[in-house]
N, C-alpha and C positions, 0 to 999 in steps of 0.2 A: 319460558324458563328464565328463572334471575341469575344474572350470574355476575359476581361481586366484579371491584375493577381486579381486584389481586387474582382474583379467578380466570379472568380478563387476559391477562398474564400470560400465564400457564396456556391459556387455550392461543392465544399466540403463537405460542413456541410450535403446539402440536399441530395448530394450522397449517404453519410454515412446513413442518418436515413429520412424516408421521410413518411408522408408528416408533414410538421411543420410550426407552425403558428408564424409568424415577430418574436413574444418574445422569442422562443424555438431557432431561430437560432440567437438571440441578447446571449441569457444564452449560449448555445453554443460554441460562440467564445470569451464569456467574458476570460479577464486574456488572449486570447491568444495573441489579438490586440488591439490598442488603440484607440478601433471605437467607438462611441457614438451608441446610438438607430436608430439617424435620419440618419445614413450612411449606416447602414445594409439595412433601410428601402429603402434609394435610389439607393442600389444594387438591393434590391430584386425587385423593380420597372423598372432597368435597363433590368434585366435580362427575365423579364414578358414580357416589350416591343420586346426585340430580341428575344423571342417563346421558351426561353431555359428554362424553368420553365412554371407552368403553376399554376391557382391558383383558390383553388374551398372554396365557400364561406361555413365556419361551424356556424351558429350564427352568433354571430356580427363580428367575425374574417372571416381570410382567411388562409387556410391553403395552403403551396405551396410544388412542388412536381418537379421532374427536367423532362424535354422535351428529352433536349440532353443528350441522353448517354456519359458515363464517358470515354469508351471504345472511341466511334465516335472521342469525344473531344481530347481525348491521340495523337491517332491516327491522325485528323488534325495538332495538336500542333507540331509533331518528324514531319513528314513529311515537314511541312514549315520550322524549323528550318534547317534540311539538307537541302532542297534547295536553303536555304537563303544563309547558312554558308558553305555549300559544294558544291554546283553545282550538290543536288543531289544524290550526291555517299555517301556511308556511312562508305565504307573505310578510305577515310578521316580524320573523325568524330573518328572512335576507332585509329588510328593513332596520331590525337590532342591529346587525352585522355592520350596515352602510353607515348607520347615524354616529355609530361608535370606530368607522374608518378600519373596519376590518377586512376591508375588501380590497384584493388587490387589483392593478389593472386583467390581470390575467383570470383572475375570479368574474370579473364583471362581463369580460368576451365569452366566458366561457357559460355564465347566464344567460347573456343575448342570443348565445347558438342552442342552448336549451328552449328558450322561449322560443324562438325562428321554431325549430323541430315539433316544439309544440301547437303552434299555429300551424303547421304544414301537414300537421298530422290531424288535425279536427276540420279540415277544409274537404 
């Protein structure tokens, strides 16, 4: 499922706290972006059409709740990026990072106990 970054957004908000009706996620992202009512609304219309949200009527509202997991979505999102950007391999991908000093010391500990784990687990 594609889901725009503005889309991206919106399913944020619903990840975070669910279920919540158009106003709760307009209050939501007030102050954070410069979206009007009638933009959230036609996120949250977008996002209902592609099954990533789902939306159960309270009264005269609707209250909406998210379809796709967050996890799912992460997880499509890395995966097409390496493919797109690497061919795949993710070696690549932490080597881009390194050569261009995007790594912190804490990123780098935090590789070596990934790798360790990984070696401890194929042994």
């Amino acid at each position: 499922m594609q889901i725009s970054e503005a889309e991206s957004v919106v399913m944020d908000v619903l990840w975070e706290r669910q279920p919540l009706a158009a106003e709760d996620v307009v209050a939501a992202l007030a102050g954070t972006r410069d979206w009007q009512e009638p933009t959230i609304k036609t996120l949250l219309n977008r996002l209902l059409k592609k099954g990533a949200i789902a939306a159960e009527k309270d009264g005269r509202r609707y209250l909406y709740s998210p379809v796709l997991r967050r996890e799912d979505w992460v997880l499509d999102e890395s995966e097409s990026l390496v493919e797109r950007l690497f061919g795949g391999r993710v070696a690549p991908l932490v080597a881009h990072f390194s050569q261009h000093r995007k790594l912190s010391e804490r990123d780098i500990a935090e590789l070596r106990r990934l790798l360790e784990e990984i070696d401890d687990g194929s042994r």
